[in-house]
VOMAR-38210 format. One record per atom (N, C-alpha, C, O): x, y, z. Coordinates in steps of 0.02 Angstrom, whole numbers, plus 50000, padded with zeros to 5 digits. Layout:
% residues N
XYZ
...
//
This chain:
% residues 474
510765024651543
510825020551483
511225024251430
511005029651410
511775022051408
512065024051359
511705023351281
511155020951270
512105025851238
511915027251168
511675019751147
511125017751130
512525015151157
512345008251105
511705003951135
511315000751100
511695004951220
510965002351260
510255005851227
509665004151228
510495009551209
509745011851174
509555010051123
509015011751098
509995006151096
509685002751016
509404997151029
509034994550987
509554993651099
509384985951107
508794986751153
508594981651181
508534991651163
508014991751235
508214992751297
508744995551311
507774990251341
507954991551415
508574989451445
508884984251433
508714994251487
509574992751530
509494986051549
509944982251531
508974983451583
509104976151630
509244971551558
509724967751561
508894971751501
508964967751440
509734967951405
509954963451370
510104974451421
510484972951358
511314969051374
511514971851424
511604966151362
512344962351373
512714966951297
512594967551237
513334970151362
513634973151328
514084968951293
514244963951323
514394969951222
514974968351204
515474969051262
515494973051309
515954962651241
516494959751275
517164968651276
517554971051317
516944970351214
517204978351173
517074982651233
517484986751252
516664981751254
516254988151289
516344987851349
516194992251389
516634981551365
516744981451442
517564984151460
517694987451510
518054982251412
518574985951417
519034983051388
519144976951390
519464988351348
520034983251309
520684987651338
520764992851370
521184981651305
521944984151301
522314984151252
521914982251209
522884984951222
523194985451182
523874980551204
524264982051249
523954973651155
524284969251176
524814968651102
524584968951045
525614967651122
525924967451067
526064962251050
526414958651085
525834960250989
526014952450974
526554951150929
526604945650902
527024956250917
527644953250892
527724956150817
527294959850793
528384954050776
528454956650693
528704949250685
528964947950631
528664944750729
529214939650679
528354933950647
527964930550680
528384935050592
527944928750546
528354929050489
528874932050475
527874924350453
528024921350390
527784923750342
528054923550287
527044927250360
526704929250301
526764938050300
527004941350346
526504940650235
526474945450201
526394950650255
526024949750304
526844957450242
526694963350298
525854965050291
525554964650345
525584966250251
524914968050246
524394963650272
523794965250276
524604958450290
524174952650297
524364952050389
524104948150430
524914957250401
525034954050491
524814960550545
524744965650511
524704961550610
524794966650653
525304967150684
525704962550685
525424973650719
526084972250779
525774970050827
525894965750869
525184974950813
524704974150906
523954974250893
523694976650843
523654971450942
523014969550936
522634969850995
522764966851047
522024974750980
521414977351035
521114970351086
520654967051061
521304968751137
520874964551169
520514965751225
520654970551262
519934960851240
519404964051301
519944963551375
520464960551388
519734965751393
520194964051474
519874960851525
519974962151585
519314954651495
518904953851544
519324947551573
519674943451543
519114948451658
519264942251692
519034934251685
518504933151656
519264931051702
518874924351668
518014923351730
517474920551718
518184925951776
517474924151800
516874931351762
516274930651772
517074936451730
516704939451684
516564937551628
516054939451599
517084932751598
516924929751549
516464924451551
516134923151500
516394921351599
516084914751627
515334917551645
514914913151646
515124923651658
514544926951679
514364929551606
513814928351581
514834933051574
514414935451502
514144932451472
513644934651445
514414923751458
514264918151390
513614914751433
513114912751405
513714914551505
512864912151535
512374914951546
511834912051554
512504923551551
511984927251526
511764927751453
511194926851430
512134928751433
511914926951335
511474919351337
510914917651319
512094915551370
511554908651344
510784909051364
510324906351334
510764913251426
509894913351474
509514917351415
508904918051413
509894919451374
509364925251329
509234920451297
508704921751270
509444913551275
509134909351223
508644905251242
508574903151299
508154903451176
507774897551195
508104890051177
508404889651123
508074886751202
508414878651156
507854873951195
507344875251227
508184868151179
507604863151181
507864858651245
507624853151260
508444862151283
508694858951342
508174865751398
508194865251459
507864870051374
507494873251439
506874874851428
506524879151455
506654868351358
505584868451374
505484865251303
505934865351262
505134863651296
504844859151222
504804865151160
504504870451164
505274862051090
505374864851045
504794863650981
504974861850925
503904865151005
503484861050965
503474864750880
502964867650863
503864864650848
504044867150798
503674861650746
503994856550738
503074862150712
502724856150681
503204857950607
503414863550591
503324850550563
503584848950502
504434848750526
504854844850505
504534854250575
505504854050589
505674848450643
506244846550656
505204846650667
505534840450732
505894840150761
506204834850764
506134847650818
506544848850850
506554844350909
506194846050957
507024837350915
507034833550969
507384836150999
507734841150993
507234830651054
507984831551103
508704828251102
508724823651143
509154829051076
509694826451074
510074824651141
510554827951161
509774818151179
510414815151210
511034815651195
511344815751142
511194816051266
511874819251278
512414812151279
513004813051267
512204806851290
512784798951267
512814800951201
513244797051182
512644804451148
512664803451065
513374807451078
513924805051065
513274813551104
513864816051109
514474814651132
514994816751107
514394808951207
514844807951232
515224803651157
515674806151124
514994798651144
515104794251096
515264796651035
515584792551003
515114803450998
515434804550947
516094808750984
516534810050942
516204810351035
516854812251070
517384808051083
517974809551092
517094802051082
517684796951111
518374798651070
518274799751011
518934798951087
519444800451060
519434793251002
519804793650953
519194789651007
519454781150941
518994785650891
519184785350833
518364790350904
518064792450836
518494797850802
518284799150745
518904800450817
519334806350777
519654801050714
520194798050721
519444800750684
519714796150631
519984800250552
519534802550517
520554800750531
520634804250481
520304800950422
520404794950410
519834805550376
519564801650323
520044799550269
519874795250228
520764803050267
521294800650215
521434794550229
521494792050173
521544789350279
521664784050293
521484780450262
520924781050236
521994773650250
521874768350203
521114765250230
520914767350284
520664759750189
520194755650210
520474748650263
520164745450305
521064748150244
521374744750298
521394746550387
521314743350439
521504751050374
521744754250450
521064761450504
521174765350550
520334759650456
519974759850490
519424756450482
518884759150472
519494751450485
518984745250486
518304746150523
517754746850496
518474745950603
517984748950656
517564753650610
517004751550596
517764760250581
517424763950555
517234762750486
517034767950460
517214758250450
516914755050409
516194751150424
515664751250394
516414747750480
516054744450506
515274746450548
514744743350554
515514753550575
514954757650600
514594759650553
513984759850558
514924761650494
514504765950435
514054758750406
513434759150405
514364752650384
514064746050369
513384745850417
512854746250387
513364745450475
512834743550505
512354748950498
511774747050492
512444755550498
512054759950486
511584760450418
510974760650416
511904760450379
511704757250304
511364752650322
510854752250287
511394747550373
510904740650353
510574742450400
510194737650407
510404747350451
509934749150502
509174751750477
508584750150479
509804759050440
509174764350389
508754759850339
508184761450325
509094753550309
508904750350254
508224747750288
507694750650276
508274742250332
507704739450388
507234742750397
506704740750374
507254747150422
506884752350461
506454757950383
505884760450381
506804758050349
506404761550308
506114755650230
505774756850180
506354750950249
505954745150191
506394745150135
506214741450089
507134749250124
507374748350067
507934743050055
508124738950097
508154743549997
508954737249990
509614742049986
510164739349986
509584746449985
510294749649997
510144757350019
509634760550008
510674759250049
510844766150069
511454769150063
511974765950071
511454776850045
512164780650049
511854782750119
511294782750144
512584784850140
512654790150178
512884794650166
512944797150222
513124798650128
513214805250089
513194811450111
513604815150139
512354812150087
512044816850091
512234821850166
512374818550216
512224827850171
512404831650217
511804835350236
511824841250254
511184831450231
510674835950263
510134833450219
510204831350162
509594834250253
508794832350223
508774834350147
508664830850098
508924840650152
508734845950084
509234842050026
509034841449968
509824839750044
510284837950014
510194831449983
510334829949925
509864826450044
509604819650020
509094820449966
509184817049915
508504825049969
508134827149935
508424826649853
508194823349807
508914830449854
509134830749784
509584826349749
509714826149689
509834822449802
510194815749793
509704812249754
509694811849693
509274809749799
508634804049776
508074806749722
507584803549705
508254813349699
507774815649645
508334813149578
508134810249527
508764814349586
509494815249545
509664805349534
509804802649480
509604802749582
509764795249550
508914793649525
508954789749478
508204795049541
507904795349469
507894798049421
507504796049378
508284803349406
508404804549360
508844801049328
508604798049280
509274800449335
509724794549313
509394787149277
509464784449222
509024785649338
508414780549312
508264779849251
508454775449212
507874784849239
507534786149192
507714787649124
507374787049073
508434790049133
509044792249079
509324784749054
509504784248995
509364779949090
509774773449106
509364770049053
509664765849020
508464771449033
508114766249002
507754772248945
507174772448923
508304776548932
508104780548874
507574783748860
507344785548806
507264784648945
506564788248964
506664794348985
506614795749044
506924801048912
507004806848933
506534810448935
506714816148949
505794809848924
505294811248895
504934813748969
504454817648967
505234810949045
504864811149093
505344818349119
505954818349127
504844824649129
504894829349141
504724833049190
504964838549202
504184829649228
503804832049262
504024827949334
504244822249328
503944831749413
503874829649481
503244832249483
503074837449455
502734826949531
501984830649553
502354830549613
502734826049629
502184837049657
502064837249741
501374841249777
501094846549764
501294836849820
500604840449841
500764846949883
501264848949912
500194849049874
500104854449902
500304856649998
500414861950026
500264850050018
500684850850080
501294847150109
501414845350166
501714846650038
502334844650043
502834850450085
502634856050101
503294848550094
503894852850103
504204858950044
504364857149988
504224862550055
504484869350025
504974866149980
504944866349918
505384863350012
506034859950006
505984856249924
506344856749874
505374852449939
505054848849888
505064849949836
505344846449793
504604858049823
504654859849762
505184863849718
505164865449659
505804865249780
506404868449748
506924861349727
507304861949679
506914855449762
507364850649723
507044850149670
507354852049620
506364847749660
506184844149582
506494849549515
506784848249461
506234857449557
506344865449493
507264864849492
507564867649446
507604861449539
508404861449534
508644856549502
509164857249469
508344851349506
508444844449456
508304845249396
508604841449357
507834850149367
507764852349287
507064849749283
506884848049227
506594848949338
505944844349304
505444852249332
505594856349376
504854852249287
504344854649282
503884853249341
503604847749338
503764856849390
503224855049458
502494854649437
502144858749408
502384848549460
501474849049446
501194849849512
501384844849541
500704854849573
500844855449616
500044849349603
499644848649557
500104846749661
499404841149685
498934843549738
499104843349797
498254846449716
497934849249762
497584844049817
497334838749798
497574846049886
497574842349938
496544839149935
496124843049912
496424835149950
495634833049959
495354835850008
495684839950039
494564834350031
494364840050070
494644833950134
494504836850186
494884828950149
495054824850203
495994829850214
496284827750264
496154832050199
496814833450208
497074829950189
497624829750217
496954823550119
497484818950113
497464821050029
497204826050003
497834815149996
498014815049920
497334815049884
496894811849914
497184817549832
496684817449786
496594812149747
496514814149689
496554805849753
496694802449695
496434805549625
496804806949577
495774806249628
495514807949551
496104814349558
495634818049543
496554818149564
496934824749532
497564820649518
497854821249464
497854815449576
498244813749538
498224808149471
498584806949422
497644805949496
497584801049405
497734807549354
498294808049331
497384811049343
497434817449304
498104821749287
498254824449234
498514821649355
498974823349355
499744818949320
500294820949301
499414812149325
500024806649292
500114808049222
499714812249202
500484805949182
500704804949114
501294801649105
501644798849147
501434802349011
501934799049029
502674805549021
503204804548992
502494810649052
502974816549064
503294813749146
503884814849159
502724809349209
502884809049263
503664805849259
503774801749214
504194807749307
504564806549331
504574803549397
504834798149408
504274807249442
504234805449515
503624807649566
503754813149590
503094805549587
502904809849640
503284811049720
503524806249750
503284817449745
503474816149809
503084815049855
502544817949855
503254810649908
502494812149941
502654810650024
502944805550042
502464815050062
502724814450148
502244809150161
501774808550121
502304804350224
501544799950234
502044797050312
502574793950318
501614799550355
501094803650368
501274810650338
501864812650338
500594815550302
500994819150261
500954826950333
500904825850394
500994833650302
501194840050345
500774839950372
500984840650429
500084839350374
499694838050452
499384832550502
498904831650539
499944829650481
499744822350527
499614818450501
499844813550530
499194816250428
498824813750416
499134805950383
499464806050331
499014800650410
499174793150366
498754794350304
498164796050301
499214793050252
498714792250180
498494786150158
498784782250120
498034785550183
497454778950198
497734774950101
497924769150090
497684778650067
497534777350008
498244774649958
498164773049899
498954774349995
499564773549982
499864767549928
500194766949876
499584764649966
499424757149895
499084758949828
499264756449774
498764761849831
498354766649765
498694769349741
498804767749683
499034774549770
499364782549750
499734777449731
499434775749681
500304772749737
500874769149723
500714767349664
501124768749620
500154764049646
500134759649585
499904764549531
500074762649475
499614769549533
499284776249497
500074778849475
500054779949414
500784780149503
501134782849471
501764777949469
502314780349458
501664770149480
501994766249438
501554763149376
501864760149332
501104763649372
500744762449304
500874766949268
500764765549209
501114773249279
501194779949236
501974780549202
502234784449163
502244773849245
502914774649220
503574778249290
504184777949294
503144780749324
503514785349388
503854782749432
503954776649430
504124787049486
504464781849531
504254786349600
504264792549604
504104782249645
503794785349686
504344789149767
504764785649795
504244793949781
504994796049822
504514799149878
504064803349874
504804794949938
504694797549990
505104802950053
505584801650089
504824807450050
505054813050088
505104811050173
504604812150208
505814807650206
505804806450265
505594809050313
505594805350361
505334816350326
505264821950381
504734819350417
504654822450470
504424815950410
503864811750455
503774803550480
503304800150498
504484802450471
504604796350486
504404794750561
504104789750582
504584798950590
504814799650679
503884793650691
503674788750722
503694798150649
502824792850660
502864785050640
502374781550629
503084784350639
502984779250592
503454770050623
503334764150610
503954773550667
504564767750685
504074761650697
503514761150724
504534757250666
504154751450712
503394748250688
503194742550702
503064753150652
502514752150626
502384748650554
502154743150538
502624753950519
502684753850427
503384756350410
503824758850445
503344755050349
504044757650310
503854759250247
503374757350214
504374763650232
504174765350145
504094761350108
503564761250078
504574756350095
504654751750066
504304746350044
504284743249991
503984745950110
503214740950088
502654745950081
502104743350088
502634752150068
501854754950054
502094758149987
501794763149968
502714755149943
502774755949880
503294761249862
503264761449801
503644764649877
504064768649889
504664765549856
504854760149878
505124769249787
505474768849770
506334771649797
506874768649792
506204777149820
506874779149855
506584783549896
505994785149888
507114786949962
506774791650024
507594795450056
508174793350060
507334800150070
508044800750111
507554800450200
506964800550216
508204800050239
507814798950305
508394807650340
508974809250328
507934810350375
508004816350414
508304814350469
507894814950514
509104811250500
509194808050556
509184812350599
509374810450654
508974819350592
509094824250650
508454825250678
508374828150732
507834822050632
507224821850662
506944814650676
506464813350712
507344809950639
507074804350663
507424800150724
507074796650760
508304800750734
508744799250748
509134804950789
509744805450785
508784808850827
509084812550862
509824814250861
510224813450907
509984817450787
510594821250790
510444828650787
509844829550789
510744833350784
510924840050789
510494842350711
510504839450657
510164848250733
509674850150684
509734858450678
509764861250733
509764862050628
509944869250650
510594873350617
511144871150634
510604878050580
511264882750572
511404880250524
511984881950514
511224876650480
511314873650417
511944867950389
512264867350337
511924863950459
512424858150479
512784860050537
512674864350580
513324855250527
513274848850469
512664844750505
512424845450562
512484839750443
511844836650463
512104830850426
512664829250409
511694829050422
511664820350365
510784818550340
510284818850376
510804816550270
510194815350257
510414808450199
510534808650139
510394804150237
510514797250192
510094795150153
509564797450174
509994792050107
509764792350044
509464782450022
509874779549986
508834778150043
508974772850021
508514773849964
508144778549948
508664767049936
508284764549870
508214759049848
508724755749851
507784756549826
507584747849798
508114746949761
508484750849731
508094739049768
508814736149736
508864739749646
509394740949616
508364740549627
508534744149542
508774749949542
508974752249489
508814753749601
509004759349582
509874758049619
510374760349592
509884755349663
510764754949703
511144754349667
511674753149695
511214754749574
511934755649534
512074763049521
512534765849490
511464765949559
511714775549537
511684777249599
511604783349603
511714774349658
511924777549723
512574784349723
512744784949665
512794787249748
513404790949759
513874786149763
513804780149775
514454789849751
515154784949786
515674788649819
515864793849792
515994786449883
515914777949873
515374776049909
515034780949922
515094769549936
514854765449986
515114760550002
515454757649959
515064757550071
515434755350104
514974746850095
514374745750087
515494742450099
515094734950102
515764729750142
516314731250165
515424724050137
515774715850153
515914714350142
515644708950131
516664714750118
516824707150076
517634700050114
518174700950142
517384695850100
517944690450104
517844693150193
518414692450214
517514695150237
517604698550319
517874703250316
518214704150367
517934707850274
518294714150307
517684719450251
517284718350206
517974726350295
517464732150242
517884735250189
518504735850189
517394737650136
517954741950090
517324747950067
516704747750066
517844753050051
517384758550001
517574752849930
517964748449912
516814757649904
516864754349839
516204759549773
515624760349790
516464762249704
515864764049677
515214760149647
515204755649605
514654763249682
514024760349626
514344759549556
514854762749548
514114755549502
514124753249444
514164760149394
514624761849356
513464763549411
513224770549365
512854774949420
512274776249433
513724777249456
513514779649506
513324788349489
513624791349444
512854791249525
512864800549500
513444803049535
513514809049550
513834798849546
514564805049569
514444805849662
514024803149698
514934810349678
514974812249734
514474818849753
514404824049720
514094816749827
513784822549825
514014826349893
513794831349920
514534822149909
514894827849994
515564823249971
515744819549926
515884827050052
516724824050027
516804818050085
516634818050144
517024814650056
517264808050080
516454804050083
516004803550041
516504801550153
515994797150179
515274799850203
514774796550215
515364806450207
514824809450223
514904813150292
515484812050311
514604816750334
514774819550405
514824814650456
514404813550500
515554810850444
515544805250495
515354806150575
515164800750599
515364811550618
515284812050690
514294813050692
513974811750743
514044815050640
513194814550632
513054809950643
512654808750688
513414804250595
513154797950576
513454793450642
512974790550667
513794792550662
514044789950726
513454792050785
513114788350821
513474799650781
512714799650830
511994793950820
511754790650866
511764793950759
511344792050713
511364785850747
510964785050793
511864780050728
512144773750760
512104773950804
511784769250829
512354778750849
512084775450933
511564776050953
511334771650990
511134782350933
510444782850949
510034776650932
509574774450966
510284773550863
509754768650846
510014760350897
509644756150922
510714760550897
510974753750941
510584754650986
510204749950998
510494761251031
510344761051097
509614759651102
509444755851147
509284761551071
508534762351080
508404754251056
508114750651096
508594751851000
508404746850987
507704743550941
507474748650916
507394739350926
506814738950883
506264740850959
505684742350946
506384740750997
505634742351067
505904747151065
505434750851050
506454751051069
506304756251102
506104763951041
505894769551055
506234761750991
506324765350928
505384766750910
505094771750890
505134759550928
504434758750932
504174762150967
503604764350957
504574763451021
503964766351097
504094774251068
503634778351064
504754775451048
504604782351036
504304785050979
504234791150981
504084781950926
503594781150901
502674784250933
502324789350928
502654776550967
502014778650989
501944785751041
501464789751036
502424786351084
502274792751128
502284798151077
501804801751091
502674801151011
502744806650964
501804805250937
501464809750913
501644800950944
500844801150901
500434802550977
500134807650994
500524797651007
500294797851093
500044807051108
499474809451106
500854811051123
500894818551131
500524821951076
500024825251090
500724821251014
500104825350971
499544826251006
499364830851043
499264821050989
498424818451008
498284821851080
497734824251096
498824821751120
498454822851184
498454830751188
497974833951209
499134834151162
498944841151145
498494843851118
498284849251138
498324841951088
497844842951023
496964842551056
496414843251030
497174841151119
496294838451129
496504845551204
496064848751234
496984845951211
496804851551265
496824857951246
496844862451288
496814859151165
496734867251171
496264868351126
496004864251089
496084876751130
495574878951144
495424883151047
495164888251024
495754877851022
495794880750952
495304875550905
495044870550930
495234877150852
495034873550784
495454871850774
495964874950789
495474864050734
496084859950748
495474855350679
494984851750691
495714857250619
495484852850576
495834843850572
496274841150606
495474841550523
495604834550497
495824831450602
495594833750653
496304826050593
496154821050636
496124816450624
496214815950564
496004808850661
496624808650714
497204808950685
497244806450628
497794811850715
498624812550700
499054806250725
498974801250759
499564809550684
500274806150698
500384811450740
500034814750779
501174811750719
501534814850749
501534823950789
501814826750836
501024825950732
500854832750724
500374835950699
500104833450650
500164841850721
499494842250692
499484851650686
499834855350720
499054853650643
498844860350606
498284862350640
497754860650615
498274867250715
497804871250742
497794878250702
498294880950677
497114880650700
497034886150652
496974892750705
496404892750727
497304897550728
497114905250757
496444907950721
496224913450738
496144904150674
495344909350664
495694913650655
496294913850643
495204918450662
495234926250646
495824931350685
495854937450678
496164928050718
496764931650763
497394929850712
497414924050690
497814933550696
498364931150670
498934927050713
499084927750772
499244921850658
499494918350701
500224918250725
500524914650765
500384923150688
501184923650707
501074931450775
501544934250802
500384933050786
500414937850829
500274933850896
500584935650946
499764927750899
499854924450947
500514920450971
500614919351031
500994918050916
501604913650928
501914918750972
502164917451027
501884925950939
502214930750991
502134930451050
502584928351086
501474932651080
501144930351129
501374926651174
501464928651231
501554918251144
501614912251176
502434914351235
502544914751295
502734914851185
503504920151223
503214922551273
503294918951323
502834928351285
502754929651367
502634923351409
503004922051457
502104919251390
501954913851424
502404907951444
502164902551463
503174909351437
503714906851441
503734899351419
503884894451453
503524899451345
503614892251287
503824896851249
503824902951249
504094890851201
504154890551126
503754890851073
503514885151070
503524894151027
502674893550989
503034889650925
503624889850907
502404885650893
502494880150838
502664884850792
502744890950801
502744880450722
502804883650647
502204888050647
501664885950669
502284895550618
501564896450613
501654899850528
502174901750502
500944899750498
500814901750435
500904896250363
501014897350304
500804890950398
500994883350362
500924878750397
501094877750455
500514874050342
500434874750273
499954879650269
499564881550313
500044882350184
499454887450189
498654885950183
498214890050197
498534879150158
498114876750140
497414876350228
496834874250229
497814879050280
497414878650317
497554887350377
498034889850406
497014888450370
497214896350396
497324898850437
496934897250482
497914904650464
498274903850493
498534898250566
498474897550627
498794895650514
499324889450535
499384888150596
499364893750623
499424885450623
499854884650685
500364877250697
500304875450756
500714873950669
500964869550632
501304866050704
501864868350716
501054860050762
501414858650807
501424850650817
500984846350816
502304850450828
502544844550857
502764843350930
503264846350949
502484839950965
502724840351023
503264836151049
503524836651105
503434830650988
503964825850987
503694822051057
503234823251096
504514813751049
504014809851097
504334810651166
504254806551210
504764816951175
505304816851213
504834822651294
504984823751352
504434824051264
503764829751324
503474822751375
503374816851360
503404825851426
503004823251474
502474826351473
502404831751444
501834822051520
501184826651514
501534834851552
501614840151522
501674833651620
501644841251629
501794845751560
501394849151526
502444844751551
502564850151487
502104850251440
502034855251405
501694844351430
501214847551370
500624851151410
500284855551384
500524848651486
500054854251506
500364862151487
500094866151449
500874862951516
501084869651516
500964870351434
500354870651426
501124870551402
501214872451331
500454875251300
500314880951282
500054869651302
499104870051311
499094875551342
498864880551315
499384875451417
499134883051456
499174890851419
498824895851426
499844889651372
500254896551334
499974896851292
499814902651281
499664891251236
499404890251182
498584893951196
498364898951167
498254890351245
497754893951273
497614902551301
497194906851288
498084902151334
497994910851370
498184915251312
497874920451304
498784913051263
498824918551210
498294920951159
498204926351132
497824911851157
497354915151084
496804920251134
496464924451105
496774919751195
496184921751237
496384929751245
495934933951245
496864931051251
497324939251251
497024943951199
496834942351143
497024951351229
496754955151156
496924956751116
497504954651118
496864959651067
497064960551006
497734966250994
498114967150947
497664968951051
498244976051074
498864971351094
499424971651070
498624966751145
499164964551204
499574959851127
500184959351121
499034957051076
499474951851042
499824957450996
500374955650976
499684961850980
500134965250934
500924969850964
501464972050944
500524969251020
501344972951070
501914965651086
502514965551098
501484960851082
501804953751090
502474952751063
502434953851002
503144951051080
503384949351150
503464955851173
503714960751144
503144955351248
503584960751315
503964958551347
504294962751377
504164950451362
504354948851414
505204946951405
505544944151448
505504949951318
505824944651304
506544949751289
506524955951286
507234944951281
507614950351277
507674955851214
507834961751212
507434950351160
507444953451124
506524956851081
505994953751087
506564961251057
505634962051038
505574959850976
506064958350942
504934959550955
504854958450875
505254963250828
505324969350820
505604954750788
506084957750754
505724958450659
505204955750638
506194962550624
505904962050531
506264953450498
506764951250470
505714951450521
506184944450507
506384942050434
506784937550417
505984946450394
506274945650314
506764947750310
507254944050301
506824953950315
507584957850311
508164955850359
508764956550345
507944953550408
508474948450452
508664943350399
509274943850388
508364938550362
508354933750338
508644936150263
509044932250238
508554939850240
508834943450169
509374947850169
509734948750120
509454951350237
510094956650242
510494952550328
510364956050377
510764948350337
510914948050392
511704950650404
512184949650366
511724954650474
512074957050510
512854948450518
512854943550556
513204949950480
513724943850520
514194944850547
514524939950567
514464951950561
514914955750606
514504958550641
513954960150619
514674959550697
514564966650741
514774970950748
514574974950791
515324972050704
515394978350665
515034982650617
515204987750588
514394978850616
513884982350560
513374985150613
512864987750591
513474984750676
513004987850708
513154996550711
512735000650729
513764997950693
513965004350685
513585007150611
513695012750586
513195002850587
512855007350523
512145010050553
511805014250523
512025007950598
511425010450645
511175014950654
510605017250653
511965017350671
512015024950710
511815031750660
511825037450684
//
């Protein structure tokens, strides 16, 4: 084992740089255009053959986990499975569409974005939608940002305040503190659901908005939604629903009728697009007909038979460029054409179906009940990010763990509706044998893997984006 193999662990584990296998010195010329300082003559390359190259990128890929080689039960993130027709279909060469193009001369693609807008609208109970937004987090601040507007529009500057409960999304409480409003956090009931008596208490006339997930972060339908609705439109508020738990819901309910003023929808968790690396994504944005004059612009509509962009009235401006991540949203569209109102339903019921049935085969405390989509098993007295470790030997994926905090250590899992029973047996089996492991074996946890327990803060606060920084090691 050489020096740089010794930083990564064992010989059978480590894949050398492409560097390390062997380079040459190739001359690429003096004739350019640009600046001497800015060009080479010659430049270091690997000398690998193409069937070494073809062996390095599939050994790397075997070191990964993805959700094409075992169930990604990641509870609150909704790592589906992305069918592979979404892709064929945002590949088709007619989708390369330049967004500079007149509204004349891409109609078709007017037309896809049109139906999508009136899909999300349906399906989530509202009267209009952008497509904009470039991601959940993004919709988030879209739809906090046109109530604000709202509220500015009827000379109601006085509303200062977002309530979010206590087992909202993270996400949650950094749009409302980025929008300029004051967080009131909403402590959860002993049912795992909304408090009414905290939020009566919590309303005024400072409310701006509550946010509220439903089914909210552990599964739970909030029986009480018609209530909560009229408690912070009597207060003057507007009520905003956080899409990340929709996937429960297709086919069933909609925001829209359980009182819900605006929502963005998560199409990468509800609509099986690409989720991960921080896009591109799409997080579209609807809202009741009072609020659709402060949508973004443009949006796309009907007129005389043909489509046009066009701005909301008192629109908040642009919040991405052009139309939004057109090849997302094209996924988005076919996933929903294809599946259809049955089939959008069925996957529905199997994402609540798989919870439930996970949930009854393992060998944990597993508060509140019955679930949607997902549900919050507790590790007791074992820590739980030492069992998730664990789960890695047992060749799965381990859920969110350490959230929400409101229930101790976490174990936060979705099994989505895309698992068959076997795979949720297996998963139960990993979930099971790890909490049962001792307390040594979970702290040495992973052995089996290429890589070992990593400092995942400092990964996350100092990250490596060359591999040229692996020379500070030394």
């Amino acid at each position: 084992m050489n020096h740089d193999q010794a930083r990564f662990g064992d010989d059978d584990r480590y894949e050398p740089l492409l560097s390390e296998t062997g380079t040459a010195t190739v001359d690429v010329g003096s004739e350019s255009p640009l600046p001497d300082e800015l060009t080479r003559d010659e430049l270091e390359l690997p000398t690998s053959s193409e069937p070494e190259l073809s062996r390095h990128y599939t050994r790397l890929s075997q070191m990964n986990w993805s959700v094409e080689t075992g169930p990604y039960p990641l509870g609150s993130c909704t790592m589906k499975y992305n069918p592979s027709f979404t892709e064929d279909v945002a590949a088709d060469p007619n989708a390369a569409v330049h967004p500079e193009r007149s509204d004349e001369t891409i109609q078709g693609s007017l037309e896809l974005l049109a139906g999508l807008q009136d899909y999300l609208a349906r399906i989530g109970g509202m009267d209009a939608v952008t497509l904009q937004p470039p991601a959940g987090a993004a919709g988030e601040f879209t739809g906090i940002t046109i109530a604000k507007a709202y509220h500015e529009s009827r000379d109601d500057d006085d509303r200062s305040e977002v309530i979010v409960p206590a087992s909202a999304h993270g996400t949650n409480f950094a749009t409302a503190a980025m929008a300029g409003y004051d967080v009131v956090e909403l402590p959860s009931g002993e049912d795992g659901r909304v408090d009414l008596d905290a939020l009566e208490a919590a309303v005024s006339e400072r409310t701006a908005a509550l946010m509220l997930t439903n089914p909210n972060t552990v599964g739970l339908f909030e029986r009480d939604i018609e209530e909560i609705a009229e408690v912070v439109h009597d207060a003057g508020g507007l009520l905003y629903y956080d899409g990340a738990n929709l996937n429960a819901l297709l086919g069933r309910a909609r925001p829209g009728d359980m009182g819900f003023d605006v929502m963005h929808y998560n199409v990468h968790k509800t609509f099986a697009t690409p989720h991960g690396g921080g896009g591109p994504g799409a997080g579209p944005v609807g809202v009741r007909e009072e609020l659709a004059e402060f949508l973004p612009r443009p949006r796309v509509r009907e007129r005389n038979g043909e489509y046009e962009l066009y701005d909301p009235e008192r629109s908040i401006g642009k919040v991405h460029g052009y139309q939004g991540n057109w090849l997302v949203l094209v996924k988005a569209y076919a996933y929903i054409a294809r599946l259809g109102d049955s089939g959008l339903e069925d996957a529905s019921a199997k994402a609540v179906l798989n919870a439930n049935y996970l949930a009854e085969q393992l060998e944990y405390d597993i508060p509140y009940g019955p679930f949607h989509h997902e549900f919050a098993a507790t590790a007791g007295d074992r820590d739980a990010a030492d069992v998730a470790k664990r789960m890695l030997d047992y060749g799965v994926h381990p859920p969110t763990t350490k959230w929400p905090e409101f229930v101790p250590e976490a174990m936060l899992t979705e099994p989505t509706e895309a698992e068959n029973k076997a795979s949720l047996d297996d998963l139960a089996a990993a979930f099971n044998a790890a909490i049962a492991d001792s307390d040594e074996e979970l702290a040495a946890a992973p052995s089996k893997t290429t890589a070992r327990r990593i400092d995942q803060a400092t990964a996350a606060r100092n990250p490596r984006l060359s591999w040229h920084a692996l020379d500070d090691t030394e």
